[in-house]
Backbone of each chain as ProteinMPNN parsed JSONL, in Angstrom:
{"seq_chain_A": "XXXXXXXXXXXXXXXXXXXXXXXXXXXXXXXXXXXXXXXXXXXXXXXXXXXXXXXXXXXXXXXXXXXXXXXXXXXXXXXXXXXXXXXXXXXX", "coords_chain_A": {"N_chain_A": [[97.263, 83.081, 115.087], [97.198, 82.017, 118.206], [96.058, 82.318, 121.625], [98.023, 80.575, 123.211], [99.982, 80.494, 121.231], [101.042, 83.013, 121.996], [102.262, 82.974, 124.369], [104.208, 80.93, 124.196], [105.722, 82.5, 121.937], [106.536, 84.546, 123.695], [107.919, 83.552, 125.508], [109.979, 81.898, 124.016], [111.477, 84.888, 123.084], [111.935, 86.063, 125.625], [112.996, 84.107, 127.492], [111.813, 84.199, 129.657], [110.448, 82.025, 131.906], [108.382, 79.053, 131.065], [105.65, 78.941, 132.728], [105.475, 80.882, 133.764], [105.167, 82.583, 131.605], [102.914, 81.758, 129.954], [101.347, 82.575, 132.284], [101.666, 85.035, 132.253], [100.608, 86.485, 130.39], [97.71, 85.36, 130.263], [96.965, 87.069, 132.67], [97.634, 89.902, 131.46], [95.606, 90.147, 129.679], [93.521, 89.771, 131.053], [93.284, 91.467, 133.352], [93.515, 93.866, 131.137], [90.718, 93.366, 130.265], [89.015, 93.361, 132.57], [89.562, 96.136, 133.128], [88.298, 97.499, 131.231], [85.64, 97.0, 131.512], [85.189, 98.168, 133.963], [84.493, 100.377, 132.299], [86.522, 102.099, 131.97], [88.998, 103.386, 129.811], [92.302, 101.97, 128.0], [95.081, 102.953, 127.618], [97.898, 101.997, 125.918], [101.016, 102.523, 124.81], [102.868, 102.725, 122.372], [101.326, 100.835, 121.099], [98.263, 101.08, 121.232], [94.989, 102.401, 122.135], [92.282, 101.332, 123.702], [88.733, 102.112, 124.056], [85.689, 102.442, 125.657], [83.003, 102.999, 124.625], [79.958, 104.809, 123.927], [76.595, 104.009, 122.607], [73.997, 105.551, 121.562], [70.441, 104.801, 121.558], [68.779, 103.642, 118.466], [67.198, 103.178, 115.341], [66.606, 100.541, 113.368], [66.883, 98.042, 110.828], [65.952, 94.286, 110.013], [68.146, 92.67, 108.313], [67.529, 90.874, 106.9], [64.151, 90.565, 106.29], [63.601, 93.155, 106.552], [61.736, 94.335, 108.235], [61.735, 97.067, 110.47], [63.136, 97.825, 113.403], [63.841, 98.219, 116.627], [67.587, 99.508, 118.102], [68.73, 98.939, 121.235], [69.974, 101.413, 123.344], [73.717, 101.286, 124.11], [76.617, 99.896, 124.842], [79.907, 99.782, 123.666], [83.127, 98.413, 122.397], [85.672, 100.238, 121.139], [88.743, 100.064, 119.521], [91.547, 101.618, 118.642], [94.539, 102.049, 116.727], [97.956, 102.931, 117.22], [99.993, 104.993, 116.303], [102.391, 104.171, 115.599], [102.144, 101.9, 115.275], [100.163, 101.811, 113.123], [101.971, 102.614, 111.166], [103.867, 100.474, 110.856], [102.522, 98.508, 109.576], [101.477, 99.118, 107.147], [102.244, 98.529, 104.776], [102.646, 96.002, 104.741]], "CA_chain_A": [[97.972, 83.013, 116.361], [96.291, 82.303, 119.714], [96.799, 82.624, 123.351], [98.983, 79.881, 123.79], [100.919, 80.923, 120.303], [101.731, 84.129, 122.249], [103.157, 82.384, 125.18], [105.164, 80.349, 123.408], [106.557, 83.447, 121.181], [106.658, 85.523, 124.854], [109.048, 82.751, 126.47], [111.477, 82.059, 123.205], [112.008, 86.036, 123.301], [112.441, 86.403, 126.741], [113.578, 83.229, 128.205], [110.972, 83.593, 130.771], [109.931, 80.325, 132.682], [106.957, 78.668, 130.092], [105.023, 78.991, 133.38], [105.273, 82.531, 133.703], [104.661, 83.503, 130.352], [101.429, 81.759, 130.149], [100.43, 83.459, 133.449], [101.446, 86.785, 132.322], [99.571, 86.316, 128.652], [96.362, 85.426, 130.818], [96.374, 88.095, 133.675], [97.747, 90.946, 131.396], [94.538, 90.259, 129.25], [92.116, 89.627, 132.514], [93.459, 92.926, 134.154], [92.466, 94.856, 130.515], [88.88, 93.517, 130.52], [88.836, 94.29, 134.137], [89.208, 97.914, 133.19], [87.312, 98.305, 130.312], [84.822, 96.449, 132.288], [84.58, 99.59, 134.477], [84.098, 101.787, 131.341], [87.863, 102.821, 131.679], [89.965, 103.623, 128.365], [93.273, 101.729, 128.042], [96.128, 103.29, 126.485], [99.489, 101.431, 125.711], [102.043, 103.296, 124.247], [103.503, 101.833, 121.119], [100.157, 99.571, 120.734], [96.666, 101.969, 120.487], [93.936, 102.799, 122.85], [90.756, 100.439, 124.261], [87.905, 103.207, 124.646], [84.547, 101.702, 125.584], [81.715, 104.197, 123.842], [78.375, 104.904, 124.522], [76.201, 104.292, 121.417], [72.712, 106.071, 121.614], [69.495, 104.079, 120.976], [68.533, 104.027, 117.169], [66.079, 102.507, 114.452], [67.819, 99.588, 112.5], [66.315, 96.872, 110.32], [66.692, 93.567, 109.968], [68.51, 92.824, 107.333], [66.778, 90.091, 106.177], [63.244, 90.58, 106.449], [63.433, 94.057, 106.12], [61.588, 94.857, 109.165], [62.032, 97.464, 111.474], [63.33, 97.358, 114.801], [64.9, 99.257, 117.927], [68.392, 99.027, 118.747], [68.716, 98.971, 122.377], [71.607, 102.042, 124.176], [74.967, 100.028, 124.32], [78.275, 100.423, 125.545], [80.816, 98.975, 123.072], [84.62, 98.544, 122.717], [86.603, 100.741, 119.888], [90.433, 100.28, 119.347], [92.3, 102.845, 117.745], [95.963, 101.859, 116.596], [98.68, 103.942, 117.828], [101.048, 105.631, 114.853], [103.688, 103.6, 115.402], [101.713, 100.138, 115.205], [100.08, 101.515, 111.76], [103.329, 102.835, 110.491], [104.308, 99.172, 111.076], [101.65, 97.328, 109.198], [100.746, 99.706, 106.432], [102.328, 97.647, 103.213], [102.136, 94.19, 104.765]], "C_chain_A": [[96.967, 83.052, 117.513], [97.059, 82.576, 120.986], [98.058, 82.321, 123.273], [100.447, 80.083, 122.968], [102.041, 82.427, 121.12], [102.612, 84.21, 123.282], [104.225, 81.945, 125.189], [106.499, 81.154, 123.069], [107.268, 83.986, 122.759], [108.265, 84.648, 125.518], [110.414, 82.804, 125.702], [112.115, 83.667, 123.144], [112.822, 86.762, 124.298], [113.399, 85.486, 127.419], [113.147, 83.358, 129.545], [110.54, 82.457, 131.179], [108.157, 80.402, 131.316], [105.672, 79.64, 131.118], [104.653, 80.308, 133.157], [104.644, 82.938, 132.559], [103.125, 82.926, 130.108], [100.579, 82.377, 131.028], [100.259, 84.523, 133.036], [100.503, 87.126, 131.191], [98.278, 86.903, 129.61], [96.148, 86.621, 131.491], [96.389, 89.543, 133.239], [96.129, 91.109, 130.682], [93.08, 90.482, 129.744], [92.397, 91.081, 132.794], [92.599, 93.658, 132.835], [91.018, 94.485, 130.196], [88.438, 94.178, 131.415], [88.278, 95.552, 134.022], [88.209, 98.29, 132.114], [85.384, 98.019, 130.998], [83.818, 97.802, 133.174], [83.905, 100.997, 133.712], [85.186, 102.426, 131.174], [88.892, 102.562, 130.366], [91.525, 102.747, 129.232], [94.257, 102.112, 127.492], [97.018, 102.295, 126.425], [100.044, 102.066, 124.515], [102.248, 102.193, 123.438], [102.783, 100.938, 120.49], [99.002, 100.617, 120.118], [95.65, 102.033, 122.028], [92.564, 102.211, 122.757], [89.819, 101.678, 124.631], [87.063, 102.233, 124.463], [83.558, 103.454, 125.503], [80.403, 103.973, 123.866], [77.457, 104.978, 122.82], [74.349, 104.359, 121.917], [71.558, 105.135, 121.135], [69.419, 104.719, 119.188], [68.033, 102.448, 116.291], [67.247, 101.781, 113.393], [66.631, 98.862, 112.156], [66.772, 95.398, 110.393], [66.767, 92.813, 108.733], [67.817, 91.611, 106.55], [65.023, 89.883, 105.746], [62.787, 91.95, 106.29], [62.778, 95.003, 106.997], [62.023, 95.547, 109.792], [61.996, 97.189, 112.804], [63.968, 98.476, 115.411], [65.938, 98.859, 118.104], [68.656, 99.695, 119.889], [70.099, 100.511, 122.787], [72.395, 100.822, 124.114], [75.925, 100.474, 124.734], [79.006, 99.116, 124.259], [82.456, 99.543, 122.937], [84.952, 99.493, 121.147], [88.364, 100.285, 120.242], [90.686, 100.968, 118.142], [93.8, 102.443, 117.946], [96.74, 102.872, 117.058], [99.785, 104.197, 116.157], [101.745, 104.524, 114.191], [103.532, 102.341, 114.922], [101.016, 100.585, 113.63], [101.117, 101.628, 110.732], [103.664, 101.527, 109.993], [103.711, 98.08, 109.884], [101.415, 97.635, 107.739], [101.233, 98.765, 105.208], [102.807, 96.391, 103.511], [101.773, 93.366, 103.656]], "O_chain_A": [[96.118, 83.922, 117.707], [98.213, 82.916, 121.244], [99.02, 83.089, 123.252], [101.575, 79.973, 123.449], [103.216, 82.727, 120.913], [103.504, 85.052, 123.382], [105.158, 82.297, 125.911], [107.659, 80.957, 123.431], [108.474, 83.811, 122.933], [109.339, 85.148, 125.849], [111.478, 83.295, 126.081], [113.346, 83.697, 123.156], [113.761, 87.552, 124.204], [114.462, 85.905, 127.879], [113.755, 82.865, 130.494], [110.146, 81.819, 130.203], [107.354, 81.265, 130.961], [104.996, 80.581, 130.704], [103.708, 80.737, 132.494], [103.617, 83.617, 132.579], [102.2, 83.738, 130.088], [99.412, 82.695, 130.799], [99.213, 85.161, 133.159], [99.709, 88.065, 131.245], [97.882, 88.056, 129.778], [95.234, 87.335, 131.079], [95.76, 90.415, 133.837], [95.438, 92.06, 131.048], [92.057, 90.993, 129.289], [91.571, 91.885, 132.362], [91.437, 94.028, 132.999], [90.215, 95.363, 129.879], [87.741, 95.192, 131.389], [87.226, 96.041, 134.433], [87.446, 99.255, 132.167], [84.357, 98.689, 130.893], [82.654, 98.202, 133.147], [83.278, 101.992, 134.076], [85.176, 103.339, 130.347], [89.433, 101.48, 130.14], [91.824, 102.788, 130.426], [94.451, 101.407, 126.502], [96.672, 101.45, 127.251], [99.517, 102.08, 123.403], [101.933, 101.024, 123.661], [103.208, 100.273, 119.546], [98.847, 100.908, 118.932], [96.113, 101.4, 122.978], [91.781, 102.535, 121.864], [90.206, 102.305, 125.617], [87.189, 101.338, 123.628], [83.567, 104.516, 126.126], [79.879, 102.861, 123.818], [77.681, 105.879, 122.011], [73.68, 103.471, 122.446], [71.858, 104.609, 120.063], [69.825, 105.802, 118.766], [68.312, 101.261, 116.465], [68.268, 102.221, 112.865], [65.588, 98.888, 112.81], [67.914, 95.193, 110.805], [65.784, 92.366, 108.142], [67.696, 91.767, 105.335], [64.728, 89.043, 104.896], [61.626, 92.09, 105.906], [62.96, 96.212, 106.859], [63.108, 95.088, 110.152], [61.134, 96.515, 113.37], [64.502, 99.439, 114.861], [65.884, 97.657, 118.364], [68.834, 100.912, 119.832], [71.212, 100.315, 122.299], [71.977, 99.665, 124.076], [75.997, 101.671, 125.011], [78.658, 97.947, 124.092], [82.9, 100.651, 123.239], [84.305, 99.216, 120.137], [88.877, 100.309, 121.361], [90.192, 100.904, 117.016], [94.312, 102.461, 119.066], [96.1, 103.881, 117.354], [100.051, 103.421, 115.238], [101.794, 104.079, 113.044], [104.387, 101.699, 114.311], [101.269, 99.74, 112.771], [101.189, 100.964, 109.698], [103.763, 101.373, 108.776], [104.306, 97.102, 109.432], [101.167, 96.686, 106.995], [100.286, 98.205, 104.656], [103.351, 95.7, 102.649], [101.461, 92.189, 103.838]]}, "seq_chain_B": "XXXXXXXXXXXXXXXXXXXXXXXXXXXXXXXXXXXXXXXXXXXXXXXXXXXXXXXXXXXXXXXXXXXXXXXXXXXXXXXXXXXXXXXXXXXX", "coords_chain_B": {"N_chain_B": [[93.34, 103.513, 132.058], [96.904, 103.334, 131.741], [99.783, 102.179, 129.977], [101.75, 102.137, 131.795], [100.458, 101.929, 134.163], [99.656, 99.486, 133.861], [101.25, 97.918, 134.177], [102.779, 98.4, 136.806], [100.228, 97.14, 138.273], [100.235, 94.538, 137.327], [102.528, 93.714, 138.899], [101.855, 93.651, 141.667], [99.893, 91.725, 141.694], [101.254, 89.457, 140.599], [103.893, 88.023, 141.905], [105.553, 86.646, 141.342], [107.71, 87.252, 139.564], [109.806, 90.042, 139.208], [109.27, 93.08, 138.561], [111.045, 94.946, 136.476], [110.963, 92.63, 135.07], [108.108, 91.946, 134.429], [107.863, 94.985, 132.824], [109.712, 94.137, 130.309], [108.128, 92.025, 129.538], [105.095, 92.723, 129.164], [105.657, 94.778, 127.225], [106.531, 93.275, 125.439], [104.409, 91.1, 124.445], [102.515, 92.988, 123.655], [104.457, 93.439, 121.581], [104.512, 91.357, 119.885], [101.739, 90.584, 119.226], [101.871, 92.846, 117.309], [103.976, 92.243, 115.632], [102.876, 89.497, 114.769], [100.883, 90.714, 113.006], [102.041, 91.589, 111.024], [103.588, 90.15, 109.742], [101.486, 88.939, 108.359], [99.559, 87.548, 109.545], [96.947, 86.199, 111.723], [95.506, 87.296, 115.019], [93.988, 86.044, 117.116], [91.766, 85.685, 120.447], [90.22, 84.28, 122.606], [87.679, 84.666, 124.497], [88.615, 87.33, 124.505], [89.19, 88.754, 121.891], [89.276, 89.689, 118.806], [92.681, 90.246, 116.431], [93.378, 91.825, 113.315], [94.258, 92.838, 109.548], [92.926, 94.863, 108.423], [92.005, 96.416, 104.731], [92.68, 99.215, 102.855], [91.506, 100.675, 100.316], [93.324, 102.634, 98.116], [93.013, 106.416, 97.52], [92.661, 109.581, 96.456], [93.563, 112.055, 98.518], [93.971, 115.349, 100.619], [96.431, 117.349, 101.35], [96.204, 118.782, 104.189], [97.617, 121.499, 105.179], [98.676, 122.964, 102.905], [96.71, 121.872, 101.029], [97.077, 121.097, 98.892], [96.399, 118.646, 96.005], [97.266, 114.946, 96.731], [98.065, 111.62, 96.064], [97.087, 109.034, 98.384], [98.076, 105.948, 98.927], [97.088, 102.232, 98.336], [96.787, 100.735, 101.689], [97.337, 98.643, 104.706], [95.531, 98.988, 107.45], [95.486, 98.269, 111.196], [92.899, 96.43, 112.617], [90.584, 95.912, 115.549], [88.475, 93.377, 116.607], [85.74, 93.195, 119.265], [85.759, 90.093, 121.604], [82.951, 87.94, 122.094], [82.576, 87.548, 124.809], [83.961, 89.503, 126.037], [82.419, 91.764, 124.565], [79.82, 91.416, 126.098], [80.647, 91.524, 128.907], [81.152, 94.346, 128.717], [78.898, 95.801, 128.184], [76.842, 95.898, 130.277]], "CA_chain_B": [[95.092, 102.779, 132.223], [98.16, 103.186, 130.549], [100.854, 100.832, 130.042], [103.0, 102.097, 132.898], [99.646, 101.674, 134.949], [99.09, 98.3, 133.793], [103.073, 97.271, 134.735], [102.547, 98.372, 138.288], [99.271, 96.529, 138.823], [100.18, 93.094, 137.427], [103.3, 93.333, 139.137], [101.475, 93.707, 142.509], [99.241, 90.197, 141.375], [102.229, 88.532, 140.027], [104.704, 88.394, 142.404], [107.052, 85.757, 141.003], [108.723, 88.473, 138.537], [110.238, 91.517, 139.59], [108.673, 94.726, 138.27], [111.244, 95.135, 135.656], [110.776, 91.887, 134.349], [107.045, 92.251, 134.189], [108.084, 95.791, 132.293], [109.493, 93.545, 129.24], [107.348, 91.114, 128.948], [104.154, 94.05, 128.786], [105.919, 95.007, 126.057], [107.425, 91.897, 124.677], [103.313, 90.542, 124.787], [102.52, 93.929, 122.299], [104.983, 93.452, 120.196], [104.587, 89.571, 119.674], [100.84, 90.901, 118.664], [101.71, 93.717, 115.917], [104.79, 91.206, 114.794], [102.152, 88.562, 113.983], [100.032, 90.885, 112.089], [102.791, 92.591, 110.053], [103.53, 89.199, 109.073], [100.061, 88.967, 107.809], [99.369, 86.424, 110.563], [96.016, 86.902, 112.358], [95.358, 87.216, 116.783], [92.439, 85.415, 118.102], [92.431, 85.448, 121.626], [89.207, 83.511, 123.095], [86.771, 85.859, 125.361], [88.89, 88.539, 124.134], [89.048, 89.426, 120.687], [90.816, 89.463, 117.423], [93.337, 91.484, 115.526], [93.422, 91.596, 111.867], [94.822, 93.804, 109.305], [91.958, 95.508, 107.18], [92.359, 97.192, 103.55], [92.193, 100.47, 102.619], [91.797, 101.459, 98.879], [93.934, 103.898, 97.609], [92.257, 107.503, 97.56], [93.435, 110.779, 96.379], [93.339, 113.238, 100.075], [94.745, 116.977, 100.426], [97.777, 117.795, 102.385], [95.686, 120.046, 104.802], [98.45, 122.578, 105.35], [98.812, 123.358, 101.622], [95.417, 122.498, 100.182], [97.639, 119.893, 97.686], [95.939, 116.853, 96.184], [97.693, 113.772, 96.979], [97.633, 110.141, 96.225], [97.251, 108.354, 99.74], [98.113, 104.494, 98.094], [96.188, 101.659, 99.409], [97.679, 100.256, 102.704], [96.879, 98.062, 105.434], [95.188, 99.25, 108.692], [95.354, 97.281, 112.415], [91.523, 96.333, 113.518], [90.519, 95.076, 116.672], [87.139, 93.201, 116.564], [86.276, 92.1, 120.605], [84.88, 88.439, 121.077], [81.577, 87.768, 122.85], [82.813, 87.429, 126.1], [84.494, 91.05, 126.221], [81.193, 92.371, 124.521], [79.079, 91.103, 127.281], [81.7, 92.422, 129.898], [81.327, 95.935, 128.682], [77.44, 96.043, 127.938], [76.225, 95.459, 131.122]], "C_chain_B": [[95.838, 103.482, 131.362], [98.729, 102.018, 130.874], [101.628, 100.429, 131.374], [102.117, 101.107, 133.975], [99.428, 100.064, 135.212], [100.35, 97.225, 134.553], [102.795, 97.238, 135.962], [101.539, 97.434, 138.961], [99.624, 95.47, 138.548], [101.791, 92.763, 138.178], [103.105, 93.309, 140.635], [100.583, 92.406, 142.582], [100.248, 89.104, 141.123], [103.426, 88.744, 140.564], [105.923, 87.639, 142.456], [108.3, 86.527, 140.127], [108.478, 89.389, 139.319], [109.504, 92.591, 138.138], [109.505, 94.926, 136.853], [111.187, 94.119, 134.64], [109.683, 91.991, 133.719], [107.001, 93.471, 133.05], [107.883, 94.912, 130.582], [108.835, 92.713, 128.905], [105.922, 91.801, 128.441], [104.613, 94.412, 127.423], [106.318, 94.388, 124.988], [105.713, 91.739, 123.795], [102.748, 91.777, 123.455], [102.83, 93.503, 121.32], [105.322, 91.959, 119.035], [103.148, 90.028, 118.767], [101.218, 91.651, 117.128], [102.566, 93.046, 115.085], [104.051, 90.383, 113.556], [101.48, 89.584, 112.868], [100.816, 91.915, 110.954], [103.478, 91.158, 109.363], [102.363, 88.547, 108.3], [99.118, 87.417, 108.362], [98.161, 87.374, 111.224], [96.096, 86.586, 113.796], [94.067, 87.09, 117.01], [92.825, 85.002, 119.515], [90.777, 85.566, 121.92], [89.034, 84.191, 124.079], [87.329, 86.936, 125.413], [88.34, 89.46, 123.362], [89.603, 89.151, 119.455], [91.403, 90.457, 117.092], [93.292, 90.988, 114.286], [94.041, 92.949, 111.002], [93.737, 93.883, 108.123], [92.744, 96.215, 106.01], [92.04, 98.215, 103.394], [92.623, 101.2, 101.752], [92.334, 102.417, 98.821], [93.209, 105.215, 97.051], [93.148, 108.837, 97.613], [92.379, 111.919, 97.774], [94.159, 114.526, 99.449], [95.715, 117.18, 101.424], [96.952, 119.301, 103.131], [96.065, 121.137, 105.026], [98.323, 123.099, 103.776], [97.553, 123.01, 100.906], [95.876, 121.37, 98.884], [96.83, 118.627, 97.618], [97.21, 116.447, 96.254], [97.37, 112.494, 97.003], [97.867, 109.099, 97.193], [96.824, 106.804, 98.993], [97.366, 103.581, 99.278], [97.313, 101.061, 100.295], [96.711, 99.435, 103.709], [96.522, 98.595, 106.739], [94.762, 97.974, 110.017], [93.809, 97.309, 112.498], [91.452, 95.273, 114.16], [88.854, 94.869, 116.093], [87.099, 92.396, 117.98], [84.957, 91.029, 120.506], [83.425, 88.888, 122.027], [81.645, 87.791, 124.398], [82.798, 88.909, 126.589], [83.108, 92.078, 126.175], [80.386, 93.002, 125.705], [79.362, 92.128, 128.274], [80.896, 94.254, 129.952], [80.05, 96.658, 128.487], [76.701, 95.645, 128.96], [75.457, 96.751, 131.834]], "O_chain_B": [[95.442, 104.131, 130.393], [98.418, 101.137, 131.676], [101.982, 99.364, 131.879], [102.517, 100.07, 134.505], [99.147, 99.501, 136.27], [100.28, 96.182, 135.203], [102.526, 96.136, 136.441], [101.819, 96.938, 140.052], [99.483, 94.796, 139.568], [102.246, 91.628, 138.034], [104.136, 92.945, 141.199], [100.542, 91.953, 143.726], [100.022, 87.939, 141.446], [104.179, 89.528, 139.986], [106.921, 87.762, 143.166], [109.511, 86.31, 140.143], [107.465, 89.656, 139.966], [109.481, 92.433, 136.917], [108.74, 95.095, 135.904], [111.316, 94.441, 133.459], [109.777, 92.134, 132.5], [106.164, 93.229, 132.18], [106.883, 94.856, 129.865], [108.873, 92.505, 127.692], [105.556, 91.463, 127.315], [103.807, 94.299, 126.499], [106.439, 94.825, 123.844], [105.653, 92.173, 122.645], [102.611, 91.324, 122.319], [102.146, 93.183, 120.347], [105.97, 91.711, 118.019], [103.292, 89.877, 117.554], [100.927, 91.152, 116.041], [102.285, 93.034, 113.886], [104.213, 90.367, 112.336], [101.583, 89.166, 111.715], [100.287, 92.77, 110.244], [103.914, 91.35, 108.228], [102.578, 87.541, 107.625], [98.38, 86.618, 107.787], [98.145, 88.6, 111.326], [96.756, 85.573, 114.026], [93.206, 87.968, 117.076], [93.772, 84.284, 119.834], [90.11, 86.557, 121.622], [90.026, 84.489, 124.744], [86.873, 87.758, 126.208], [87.573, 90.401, 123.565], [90.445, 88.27, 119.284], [90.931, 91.573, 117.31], [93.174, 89.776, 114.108], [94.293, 93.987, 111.614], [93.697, 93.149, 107.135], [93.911, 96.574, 106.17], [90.898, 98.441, 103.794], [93.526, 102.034, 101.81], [91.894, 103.327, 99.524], [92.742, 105.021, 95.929], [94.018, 109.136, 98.432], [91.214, 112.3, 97.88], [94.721, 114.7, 98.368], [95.287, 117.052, 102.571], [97.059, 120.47, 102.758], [95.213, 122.019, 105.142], [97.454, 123.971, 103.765], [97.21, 123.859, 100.084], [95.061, 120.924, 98.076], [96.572, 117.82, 98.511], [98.176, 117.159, 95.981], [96.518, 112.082, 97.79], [98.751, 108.273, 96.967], [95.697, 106.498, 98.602], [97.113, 103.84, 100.455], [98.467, 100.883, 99.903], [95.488, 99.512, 103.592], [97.574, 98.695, 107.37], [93.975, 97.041, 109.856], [93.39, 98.464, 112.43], [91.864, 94.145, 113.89], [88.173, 95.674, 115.458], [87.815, 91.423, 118.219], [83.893, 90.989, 119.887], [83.092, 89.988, 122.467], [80.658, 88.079, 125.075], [81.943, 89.431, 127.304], [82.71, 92.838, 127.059], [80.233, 94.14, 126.148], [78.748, 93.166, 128.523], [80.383, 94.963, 130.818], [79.986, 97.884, 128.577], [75.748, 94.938, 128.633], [74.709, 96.572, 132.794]]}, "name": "protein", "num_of_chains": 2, "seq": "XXXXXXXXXXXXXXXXXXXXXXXXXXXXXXXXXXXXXXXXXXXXXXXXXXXXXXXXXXXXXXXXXXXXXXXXXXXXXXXXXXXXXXXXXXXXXXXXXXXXXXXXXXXXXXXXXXXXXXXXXXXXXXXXXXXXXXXXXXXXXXXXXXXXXXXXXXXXXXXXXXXXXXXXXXXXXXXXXXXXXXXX"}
C-alpha cells in the first residue's frame, strides 16, 4: 500500500472530496516529520509513539571487510506500537 | 504531539474541513494503516517510511506477578522502519 493507496482507502471510508483526502494524507505526514524534525515525540492514541533517540558514538565494523570503524553520535527515529494496534495484528 | 495536538494544527493549515471532519479522517488515515497490515498488506510511504509486520518466535516467559512459566506463542509484531528522507530530517 502507498500514499496514494491510502487516499483512495481515506475517501471510500469517508466520502471525503478525492481532493481532500490526498491533501490530508500529505500534510498529516509533513506536519509529523515536522515534529520529529524538532526532536519532538509523537504520540497517537490507538496507533504508537514516534520518539527520536539519541544514540551515543560507538566502534562498529564493517561487515564486509572486517575492518574497524567509528560510528558517528546520531539521532534516530524508534516507533513503538500502541497495545491496541499489537493486539490487532498479533495472529495475522 | 499527540493526536488531539496534531487535529488542532492541521485543522488551522487546512481550512477547507471543519475541525471535526479533520478529527475522522486523523483517525480514519491510522486505521487505514494498521487495517492494511492486519491484512498482511505492507505501508510504504516515500520520504517517510514503512510499516511491516515482523515475527516473533514463540518463547516460554513468566507471568511476573506469580513467577509461572508460560508459553508466549509466536505472533506478529507492528515495525516501523523510516525511509531516507525522514532519516536525514532527524539526523541533522
Amino acid at each position: 500500500m502507498k500514499k496514494a493507496d491510502i487516499a483512495s482507502a481515506l475517501f471510500e471510508r469517508t466520502g471525503i472530496a478525492r481532493k481532500d483526502s490526498g491533501q490530508m494524507v500529505e500534510m498529516m505526514l509533513d506536519l509529523i516529520k515536522e515534529t520529529l524534525k524538532e526532536g519532538e515525540t509523537v504520540k497517537l492514541a490507538g496507533f504508537g509513539n514516534f520518539v527520536v533517540r539519541k544514540k551515543n558514538e560507538r566502534n562498529g565494523r564493517n561487515p564486509k571487510t572486517g575492518q574497524k570503524i567509528g560510528i558517528t553520535p546520531r539521532k534516530v527515529i524508534s516507533f513503538k506500537a500502541s497495545q491496541g494496534f499489537k493486539k490487532r495484528v498479533e495472529n495475522s | 504531539m499527540t493526536r488531539s495536538g496534531l487535529i488542532e494544527k492541521l485543522s488551522l493549515r487546512y481550512t477547507l474541513l471543519k475541525k471535526d471532519e479533520i478529527e475522522v479522517v486523523v483517525k480514519e488515515i491510522l486505521k487505514i494503516i494498521k487495517d492494511a497490515l492486519k491484512d498482511g498488506d505492507k505501508v510504504e510511504i516515500r520520504g517517510f517510511g514503512s510499516f511491516r509486520l515482523r515475527s516473533r518466535k514463540k518463547r516460554e516467559g513468566r507471568n511476573p506477578k506469580t513467577g509461572m512459566k508460560v508459553l508466549v506463542p509466536e505472533k506478529k509484531v507492528p515495525f516501523f522502519k523510516a525511509g531516507k528522507e525522514l532519516k536525514e530530517l532527524v539526523d541533522h
